[in-house]
C-alpha positions in Angstrom: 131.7 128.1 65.7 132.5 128.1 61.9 133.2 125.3 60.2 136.8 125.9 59.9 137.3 125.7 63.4 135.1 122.7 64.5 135.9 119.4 65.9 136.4 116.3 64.4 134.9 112.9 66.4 137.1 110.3 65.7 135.6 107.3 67.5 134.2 104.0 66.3 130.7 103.1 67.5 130.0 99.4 68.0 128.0 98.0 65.7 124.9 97.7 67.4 124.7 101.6 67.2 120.9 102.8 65.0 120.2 105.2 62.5 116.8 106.8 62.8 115.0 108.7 59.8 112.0 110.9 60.4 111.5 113.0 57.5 109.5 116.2 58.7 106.5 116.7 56.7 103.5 119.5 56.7 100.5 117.5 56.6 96.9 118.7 55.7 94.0 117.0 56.7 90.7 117.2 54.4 87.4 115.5 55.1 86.5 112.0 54.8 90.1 110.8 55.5 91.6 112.6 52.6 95.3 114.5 53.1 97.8 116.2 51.7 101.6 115.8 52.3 104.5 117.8 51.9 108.3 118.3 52.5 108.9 120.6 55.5 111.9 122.4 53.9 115.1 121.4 51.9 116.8 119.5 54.5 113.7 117.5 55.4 115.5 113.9 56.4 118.3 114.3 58.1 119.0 111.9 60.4 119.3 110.6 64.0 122.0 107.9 65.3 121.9 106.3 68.5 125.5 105.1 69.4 127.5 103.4 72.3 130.8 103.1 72.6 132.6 100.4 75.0 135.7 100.5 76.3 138.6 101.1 78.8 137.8 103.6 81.3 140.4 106.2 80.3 139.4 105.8 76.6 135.8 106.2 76.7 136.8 109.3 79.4 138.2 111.1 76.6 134.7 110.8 74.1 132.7 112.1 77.6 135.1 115.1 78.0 134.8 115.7 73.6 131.3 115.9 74.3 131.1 118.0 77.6 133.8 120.3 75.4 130.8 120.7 72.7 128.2 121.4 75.3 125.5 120.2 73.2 125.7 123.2 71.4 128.3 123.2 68.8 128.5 120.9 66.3 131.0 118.4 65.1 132.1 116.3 62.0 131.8 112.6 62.7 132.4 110.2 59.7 128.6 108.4 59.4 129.2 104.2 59.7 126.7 103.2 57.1 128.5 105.9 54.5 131.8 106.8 55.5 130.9 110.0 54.8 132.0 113.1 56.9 128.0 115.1 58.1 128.0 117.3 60.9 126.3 116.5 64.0 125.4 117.9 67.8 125.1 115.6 70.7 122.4 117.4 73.1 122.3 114.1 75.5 124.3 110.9 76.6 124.7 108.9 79.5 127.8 107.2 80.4 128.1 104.1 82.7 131.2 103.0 84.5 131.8 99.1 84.5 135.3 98.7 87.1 138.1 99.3 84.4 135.8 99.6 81.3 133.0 102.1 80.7 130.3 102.8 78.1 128.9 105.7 76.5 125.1 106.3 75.0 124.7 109.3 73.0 122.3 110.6 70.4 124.1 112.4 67.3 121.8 114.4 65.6 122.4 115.6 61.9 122.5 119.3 61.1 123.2 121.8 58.4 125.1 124.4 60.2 
């Protein structure tokens, strides 16, 4: 999917949501403790966010079907909480649990390049 073409999430997470940074790095290790670290490529910290999203059954319906509709394959734009700025992401898993006429959705957005 090029990035003409690809979805926009449009959202809110509550404010609970978390972002998680693991930088990837090559390590070496030497003798007698000693190592050496290194970036593992130019796009070595992007990030992770865990998010929920609460609300009226119907609502939250529709952010369960975006995401069935990306497969956890495409990616989307999504405007980052912390930033406001627009990244692309991919949402590979998320659970959602109904609550009578309110319903809740835990997903894990994942950052990417293309």
């Amino acid at each position: 999917m090029s990035g003409e073409n690809m979805e926009t999430f449009h959202w809110r997470p509550q404010n609970s949501s978390t972002t998680s940074i693991s930088p990837k790095v090559k390590v070496i290790k030497f003798g007698d403790g000693y190592e050496q670290r290194i970036r593992d490529g130019i796009n070595n910290d992007l990030r992770s966010y865990n998010v929920t999203f609460v609300g009226l059954f119907d609502d939250i319906t529709l952010i369960d079907e975006f995401l069935t509709r990306q497969g956890g394959v495409h990616a989307f734009k999504w405007c980052e909480p912390n930033t406001h700025k627009t990244i692309k992401v991919v949402c590979r898993s998320w659970s959602s649990t109904p609550n009578g006429a309110a319903k809740t959705i835990t997903a894990t957005f994942e950052e990417v390049v293309a």
